[in-house]
N, CA, C and O atoms as a DFTB+ gen file, in Angstrom:
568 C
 N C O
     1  1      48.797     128.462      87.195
     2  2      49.882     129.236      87.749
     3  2      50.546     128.494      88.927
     4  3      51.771     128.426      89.036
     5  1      49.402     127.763      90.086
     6  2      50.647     127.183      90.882
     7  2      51.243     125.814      90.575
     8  3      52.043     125.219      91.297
     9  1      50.581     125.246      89.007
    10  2      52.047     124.116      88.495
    11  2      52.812     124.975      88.402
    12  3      53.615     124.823      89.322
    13  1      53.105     125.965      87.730
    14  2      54.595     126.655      87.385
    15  2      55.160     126.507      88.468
    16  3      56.006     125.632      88.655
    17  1      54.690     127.537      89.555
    18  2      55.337     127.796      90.909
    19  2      55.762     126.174      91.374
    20  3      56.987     126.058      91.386
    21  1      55.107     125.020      91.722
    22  2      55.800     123.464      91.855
    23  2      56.809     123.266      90.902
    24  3      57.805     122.693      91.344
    25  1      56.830     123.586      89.699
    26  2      57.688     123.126      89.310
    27  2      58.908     123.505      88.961
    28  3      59.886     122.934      88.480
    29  1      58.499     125.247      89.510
    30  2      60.375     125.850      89.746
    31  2      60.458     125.410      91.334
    32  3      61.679     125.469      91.483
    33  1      60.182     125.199      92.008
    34  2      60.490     125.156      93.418
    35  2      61.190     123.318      92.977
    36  3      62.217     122.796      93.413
    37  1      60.418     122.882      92.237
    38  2      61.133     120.859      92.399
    39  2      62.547     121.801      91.711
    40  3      63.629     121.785      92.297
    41  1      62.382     122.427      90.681
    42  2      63.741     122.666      89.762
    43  2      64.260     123.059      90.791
    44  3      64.915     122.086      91.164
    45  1      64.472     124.264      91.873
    46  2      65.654     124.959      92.320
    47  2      65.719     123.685      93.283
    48  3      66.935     123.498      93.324
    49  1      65.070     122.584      94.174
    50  2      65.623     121.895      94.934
    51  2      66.129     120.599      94.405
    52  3      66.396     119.745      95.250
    53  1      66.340     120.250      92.903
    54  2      66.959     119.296      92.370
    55  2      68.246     120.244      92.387
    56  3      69.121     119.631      92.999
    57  1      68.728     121.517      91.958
    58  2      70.020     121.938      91.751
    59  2      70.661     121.554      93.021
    60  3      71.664     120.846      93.120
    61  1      69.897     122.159      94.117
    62  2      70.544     122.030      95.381
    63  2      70.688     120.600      95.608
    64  3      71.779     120.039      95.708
    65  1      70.084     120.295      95.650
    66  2      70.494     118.508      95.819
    67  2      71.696     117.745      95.256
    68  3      72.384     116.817      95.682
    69  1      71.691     118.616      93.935
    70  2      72.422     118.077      92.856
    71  2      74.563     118.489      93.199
    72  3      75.682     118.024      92.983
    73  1      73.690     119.907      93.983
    74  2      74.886     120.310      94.542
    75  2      75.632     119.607      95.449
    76  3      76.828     119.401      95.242
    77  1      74.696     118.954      97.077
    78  2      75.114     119.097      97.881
    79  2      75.473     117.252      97.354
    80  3      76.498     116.744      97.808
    81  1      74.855     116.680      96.719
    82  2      75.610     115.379      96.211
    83  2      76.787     115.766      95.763
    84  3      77.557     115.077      96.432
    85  1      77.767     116.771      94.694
    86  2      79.105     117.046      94.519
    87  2      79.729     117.471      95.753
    88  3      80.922     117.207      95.903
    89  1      79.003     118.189      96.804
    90  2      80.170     118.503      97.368
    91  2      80.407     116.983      98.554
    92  3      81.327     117.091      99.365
    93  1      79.671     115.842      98.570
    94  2      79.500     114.587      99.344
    95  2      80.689     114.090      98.713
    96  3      81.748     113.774      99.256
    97  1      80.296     114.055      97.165
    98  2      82.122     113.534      96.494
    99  2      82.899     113.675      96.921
   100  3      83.495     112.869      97.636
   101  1      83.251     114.925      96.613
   102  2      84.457     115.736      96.530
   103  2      85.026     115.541      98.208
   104  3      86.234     115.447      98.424
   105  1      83.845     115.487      99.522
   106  2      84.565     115.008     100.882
   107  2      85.114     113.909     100.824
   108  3      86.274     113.759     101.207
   109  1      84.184     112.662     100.198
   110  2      84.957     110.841      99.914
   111  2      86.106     111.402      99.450
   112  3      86.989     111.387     100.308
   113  1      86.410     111.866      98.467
   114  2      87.905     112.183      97.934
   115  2      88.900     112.365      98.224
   116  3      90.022     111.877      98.089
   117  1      88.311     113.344      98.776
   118  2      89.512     114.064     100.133
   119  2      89.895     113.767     101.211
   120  3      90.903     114.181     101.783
   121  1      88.627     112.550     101.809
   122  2      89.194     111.928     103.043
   123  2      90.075     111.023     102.503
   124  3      91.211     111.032     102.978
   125  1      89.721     109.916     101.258
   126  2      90.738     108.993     100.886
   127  2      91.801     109.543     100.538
   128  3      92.568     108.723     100.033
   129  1      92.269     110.745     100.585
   130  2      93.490     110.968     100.054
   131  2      94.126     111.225     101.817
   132  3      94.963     110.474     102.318
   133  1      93.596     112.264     102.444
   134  2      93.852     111.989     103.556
   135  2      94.322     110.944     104.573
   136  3      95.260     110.938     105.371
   137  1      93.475     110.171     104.315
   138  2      93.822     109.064     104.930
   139  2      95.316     107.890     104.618
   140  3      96.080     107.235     105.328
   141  1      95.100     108.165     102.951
   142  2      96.486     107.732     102.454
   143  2      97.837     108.593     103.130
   144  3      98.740     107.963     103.680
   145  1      97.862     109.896     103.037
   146  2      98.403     110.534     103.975
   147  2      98.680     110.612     105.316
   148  3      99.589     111.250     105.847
   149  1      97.740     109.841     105.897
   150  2      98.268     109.690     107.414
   151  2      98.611     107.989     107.640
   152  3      99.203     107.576     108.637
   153  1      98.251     107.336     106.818
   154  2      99.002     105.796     106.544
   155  2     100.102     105.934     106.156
   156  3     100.858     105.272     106.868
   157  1     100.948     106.787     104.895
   158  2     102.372     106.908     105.199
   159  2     102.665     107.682     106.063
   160  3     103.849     107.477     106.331
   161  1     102.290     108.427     106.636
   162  2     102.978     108.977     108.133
   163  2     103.234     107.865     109.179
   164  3     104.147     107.883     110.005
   165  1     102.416     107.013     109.048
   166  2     102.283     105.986     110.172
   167  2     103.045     104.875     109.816
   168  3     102.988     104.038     110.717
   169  1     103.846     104.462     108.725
   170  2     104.532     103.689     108.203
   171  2     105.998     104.219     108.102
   172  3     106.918     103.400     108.095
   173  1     106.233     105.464     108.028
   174  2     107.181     106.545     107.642
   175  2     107.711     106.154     109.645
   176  3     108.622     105.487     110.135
   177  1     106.713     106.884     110.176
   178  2     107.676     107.129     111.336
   179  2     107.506     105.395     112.131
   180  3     108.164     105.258     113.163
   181  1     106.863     104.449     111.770
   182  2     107.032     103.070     112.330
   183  2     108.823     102.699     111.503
   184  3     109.560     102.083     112.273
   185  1     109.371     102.988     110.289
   186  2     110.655     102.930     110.150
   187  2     111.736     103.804     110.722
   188  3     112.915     103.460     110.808
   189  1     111.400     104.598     110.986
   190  2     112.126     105.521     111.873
   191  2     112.592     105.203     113.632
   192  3     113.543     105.569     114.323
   193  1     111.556     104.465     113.846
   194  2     111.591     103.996     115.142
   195  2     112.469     102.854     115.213
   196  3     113.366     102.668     116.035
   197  1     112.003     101.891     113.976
   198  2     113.269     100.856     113.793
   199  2     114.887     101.172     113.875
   200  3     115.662     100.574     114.621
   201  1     115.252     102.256     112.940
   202  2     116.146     102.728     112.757
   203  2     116.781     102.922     114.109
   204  3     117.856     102.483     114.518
   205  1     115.701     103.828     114.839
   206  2     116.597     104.326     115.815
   207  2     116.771     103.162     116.819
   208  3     117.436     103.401     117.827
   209  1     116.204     101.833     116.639
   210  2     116.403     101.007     117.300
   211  2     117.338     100.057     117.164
   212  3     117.465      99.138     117.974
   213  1     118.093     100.215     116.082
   214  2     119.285      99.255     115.017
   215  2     119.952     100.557     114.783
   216  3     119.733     100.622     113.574
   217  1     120.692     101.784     115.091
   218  2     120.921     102.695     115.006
   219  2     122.615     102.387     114.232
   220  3     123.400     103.193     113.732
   221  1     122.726     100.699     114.431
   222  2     124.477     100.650     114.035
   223  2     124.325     100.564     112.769
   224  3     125.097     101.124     111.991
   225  1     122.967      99.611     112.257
   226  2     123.326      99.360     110.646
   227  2     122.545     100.327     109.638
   228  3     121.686     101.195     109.795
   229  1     123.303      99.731     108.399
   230  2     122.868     100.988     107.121
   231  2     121.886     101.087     107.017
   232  3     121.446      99.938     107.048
   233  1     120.912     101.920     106.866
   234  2     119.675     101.467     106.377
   235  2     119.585     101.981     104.740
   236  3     118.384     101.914     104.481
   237  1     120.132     102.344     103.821
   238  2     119.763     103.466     102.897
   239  2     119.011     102.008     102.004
   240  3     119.323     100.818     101.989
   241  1     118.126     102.637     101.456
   242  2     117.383     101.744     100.506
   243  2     116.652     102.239      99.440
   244  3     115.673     102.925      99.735
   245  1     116.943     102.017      98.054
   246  2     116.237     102.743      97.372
   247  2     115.164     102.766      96.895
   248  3     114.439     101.845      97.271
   249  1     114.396     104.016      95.631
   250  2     113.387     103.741      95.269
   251  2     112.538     102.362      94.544
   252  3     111.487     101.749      94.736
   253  1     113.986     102.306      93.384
   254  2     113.798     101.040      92.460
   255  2     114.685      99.897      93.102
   256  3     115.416      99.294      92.316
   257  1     114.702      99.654      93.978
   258  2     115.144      98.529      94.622
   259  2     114.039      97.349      95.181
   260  3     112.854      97.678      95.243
   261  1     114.267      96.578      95.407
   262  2     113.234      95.429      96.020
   263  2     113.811      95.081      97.396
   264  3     114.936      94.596      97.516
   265  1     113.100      95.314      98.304
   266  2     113.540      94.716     100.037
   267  2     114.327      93.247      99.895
   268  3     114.220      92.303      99.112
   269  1     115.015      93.484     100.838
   270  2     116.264      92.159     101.034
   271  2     115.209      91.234     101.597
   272  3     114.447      91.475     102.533
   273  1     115.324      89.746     100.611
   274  2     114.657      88.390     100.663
   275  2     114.427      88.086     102.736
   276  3     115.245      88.436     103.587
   277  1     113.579      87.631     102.899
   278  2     113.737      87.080     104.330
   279  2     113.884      85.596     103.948
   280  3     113.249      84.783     103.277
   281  1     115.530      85.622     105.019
   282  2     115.892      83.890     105.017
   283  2     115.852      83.406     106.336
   284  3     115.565      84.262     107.173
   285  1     116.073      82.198     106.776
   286  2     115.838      82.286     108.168
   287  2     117.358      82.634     109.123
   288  3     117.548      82.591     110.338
   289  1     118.198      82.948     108.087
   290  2     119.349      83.386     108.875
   291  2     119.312      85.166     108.668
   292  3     120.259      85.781     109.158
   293  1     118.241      85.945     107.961
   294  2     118.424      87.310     108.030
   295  2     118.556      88.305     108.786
   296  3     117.882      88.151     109.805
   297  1     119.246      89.486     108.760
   298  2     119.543      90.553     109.407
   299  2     117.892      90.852     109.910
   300  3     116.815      90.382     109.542
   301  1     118.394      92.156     111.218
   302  2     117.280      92.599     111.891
   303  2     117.147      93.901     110.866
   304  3     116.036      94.418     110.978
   305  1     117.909      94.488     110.003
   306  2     118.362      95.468     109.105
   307  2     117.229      95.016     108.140
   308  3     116.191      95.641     108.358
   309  1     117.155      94.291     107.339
   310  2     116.531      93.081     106.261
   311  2     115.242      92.751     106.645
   312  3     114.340      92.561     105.829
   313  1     115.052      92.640     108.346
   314  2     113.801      92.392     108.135
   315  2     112.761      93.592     108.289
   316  3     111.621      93.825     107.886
   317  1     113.667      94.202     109.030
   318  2     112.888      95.976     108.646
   319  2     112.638      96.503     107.462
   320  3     111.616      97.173     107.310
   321  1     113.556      96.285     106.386
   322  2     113.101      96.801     105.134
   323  2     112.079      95.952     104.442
   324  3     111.166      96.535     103.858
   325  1     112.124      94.696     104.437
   326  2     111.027      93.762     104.251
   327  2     109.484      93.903     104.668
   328  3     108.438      93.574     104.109
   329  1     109.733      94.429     105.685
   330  2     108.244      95.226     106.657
   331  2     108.135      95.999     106.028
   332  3     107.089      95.813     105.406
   333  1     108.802      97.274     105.600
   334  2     109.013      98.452     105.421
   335  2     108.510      98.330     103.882
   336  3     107.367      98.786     103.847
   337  1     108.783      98.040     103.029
   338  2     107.928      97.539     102.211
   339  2     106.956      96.731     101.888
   340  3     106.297      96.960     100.874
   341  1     106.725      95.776     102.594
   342  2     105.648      95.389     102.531
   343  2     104.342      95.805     103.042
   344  3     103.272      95.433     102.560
   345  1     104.525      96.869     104.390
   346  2     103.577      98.042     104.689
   347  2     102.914      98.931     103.348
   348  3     101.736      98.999     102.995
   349  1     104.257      99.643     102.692
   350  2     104.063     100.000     101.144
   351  2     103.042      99.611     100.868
   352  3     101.999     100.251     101.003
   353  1     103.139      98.484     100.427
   354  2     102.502      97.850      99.237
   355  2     101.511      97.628      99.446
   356  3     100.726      97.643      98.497
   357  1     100.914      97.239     101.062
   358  2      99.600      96.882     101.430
   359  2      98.992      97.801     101.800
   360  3      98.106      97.567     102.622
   361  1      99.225      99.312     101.324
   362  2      98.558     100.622     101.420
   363  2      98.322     100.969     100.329
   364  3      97.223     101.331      99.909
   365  1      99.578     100.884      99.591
   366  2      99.359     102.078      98.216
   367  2      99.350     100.701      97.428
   368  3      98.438     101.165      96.742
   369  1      99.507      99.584      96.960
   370  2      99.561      98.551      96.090
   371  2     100.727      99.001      95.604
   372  3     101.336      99.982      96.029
   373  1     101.171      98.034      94.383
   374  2     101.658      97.949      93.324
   375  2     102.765      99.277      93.334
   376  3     103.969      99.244      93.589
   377  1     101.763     100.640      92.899
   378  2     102.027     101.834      92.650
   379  2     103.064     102.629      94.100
   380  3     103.439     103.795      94.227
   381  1     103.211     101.776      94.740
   382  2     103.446     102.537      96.551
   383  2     105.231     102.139      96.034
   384  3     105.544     101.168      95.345
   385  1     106.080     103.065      96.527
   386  2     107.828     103.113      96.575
   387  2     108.173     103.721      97.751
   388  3     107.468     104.536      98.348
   389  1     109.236     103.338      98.083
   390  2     109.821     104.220      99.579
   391  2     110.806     104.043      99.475
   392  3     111.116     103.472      98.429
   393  1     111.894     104.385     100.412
   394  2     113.435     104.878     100.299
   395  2     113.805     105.388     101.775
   396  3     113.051     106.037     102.499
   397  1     114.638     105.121     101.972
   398  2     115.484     105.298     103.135
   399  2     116.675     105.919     102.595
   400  3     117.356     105.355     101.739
   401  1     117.021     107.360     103.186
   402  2     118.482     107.691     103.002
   403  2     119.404     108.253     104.210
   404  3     118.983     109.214     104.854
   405  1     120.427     107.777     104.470
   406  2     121.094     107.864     105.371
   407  2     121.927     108.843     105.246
   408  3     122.591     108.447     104.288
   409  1     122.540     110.267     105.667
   410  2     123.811     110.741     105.639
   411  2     123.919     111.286     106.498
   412  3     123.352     112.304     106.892
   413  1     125.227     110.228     107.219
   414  2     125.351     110.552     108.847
   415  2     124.470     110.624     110.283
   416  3     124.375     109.640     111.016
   417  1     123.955     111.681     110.530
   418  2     122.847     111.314     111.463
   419  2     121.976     111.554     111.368
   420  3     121.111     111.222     112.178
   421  1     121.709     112.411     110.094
   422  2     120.731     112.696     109.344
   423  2     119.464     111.405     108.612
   424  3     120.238     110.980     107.754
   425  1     118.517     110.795     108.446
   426  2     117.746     109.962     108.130
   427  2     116.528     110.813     107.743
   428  3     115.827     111.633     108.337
   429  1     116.567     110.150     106.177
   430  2     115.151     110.924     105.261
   431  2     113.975     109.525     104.813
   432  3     113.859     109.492     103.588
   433  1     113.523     108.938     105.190
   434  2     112.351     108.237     104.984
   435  2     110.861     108.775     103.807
   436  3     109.837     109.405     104.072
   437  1     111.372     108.172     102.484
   438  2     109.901     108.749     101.675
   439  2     109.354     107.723     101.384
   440  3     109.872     106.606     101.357
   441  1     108.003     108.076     101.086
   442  2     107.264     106.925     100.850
   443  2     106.207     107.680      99.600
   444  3     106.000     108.887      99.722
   445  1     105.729     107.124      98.725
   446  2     105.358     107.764      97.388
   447  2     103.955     106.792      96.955
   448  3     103.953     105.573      97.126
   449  1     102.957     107.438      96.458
   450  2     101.959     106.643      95.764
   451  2     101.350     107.180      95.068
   452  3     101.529     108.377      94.844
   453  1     100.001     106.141      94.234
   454  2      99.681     107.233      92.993
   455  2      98.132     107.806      93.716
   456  3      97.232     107.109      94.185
   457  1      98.193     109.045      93.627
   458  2      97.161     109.560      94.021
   459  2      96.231     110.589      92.977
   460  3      96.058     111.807      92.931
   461  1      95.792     109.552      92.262
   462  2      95.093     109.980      91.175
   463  2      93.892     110.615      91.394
   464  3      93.700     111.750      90.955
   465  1      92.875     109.877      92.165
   466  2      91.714     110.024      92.850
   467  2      91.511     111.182      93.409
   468  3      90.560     111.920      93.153
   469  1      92.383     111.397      94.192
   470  2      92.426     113.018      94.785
   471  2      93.265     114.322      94.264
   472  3      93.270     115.466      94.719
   473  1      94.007     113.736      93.100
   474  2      94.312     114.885      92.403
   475  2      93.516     115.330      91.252
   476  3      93.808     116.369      90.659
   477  1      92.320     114.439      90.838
   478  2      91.377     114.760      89.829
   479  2      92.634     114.541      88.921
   480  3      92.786     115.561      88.249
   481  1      93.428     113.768      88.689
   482  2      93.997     113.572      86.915
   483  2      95.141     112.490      87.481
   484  3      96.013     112.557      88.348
   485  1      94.652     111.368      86.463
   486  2      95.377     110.468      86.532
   487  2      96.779     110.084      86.664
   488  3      97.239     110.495      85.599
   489  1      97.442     109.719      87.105
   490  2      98.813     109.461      87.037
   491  2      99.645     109.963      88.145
   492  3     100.771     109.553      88.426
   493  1      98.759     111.205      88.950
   494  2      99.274     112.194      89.793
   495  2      99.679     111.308      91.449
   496  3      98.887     110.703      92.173
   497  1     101.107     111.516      91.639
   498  2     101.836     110.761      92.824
   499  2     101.819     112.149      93.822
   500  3     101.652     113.362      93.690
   501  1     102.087     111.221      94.844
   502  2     101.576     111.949      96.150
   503  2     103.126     111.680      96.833
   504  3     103.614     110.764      96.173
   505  1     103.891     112.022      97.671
   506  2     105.096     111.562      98.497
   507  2     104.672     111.991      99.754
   508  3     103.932     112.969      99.864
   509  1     105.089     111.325     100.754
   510  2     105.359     111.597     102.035
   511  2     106.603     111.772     102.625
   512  3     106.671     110.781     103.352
   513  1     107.572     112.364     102.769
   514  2     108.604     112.415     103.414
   515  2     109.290     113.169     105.036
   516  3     109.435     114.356     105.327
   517  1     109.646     111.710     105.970
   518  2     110.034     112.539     106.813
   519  2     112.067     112.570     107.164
   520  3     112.962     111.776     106.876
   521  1     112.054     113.719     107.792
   522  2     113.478     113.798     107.858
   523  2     114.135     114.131     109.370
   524  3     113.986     115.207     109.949
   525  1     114.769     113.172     109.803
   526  2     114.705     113.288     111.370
   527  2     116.452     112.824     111.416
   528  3     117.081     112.303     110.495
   529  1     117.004     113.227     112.888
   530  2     118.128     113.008     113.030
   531  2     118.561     111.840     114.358
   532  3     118.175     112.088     115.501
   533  1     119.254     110.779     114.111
   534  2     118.943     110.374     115.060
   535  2     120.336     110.016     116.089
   536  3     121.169     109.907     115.189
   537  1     120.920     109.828     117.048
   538  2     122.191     109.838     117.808
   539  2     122.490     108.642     117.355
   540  3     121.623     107.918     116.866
   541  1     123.838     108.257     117.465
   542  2     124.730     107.407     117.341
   543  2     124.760     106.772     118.374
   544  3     124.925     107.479     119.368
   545  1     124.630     105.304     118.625
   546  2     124.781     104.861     120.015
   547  2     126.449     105.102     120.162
   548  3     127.230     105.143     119.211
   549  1     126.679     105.199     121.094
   550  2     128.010     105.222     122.414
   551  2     128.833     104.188     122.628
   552  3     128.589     103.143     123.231
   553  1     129.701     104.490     122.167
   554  2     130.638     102.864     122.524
   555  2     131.097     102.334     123.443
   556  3     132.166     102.585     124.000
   557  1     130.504     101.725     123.634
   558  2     130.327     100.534     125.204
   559  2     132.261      99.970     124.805
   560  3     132.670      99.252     123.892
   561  1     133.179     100.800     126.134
   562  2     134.074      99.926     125.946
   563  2     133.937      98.504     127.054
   564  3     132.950      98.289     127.757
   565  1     135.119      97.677     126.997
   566  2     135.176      96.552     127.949
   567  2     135.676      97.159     129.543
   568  3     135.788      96.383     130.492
């Protein structure tokens, strides 16, 4: 009689074990998705800051576009988007897109990746988008 009793007591503390290993997953998961989430925040508003620091030129840039080449005569415009994607890419890889849209003083910054891992099903994209307004510099007359 007390094998039985050992050997429901190993059984109910393998379930629990068995449990508290899924819910250990399921935290890795969620922090890596997290964390992808606060890396485009941190990339999102590092272009934003540019912007408002080059506040004269265009920035709009699209999803399926590729960042303007760096030459050694390039814009400060050019080399922000060049950063600006290449941040992308060295977060989310391959799968990572962003976009800049401009209308007027309005500025929308997204940044997109595949977040499969933490959506439990493959293929599933994640976006980050922020949307901020920023002043027009002032025209310095002579």
């Amino acid at each position: 009689m007390t094998l039985i009793e050992v050997l429901v007591a190993v059984l109910i503390l393998a379930v629990g074990l068995l449990g508290a290993a899924v819910v250990q997953l399921n935290a890795l998961k969620y922090t890596d998705s997290a964390r992808m989430t606060s890396q485009a925040s941190f990339i999102a508003y590092d272009m934003l800051d540019r912007l408002r620091a080059n506040s004269g030129a265009d920035y709009s840039w699209g999803l399926a576009e590729r960042a303007p080449s760096v030459t050694a005569g390039a814009s400060v415009r050019d080399l922000d988007l060049h950063d600006f994607e290449a941040n992308i890419v060295g977060f989310a890889g391959e799968s990572g897109q962003g976009s800049v849209v401009m209308r007027g003083n309005e500025v929308i910054v997204s940044i997109s990746w595949d977040d499969g891992r933490g959506a439990n099903s493959g293929g599933a994209r994640e976006t980050f988008t922020l949307t901020s307004r920023i002043a027009s510099e002032p025209q310095v007359g002579p």
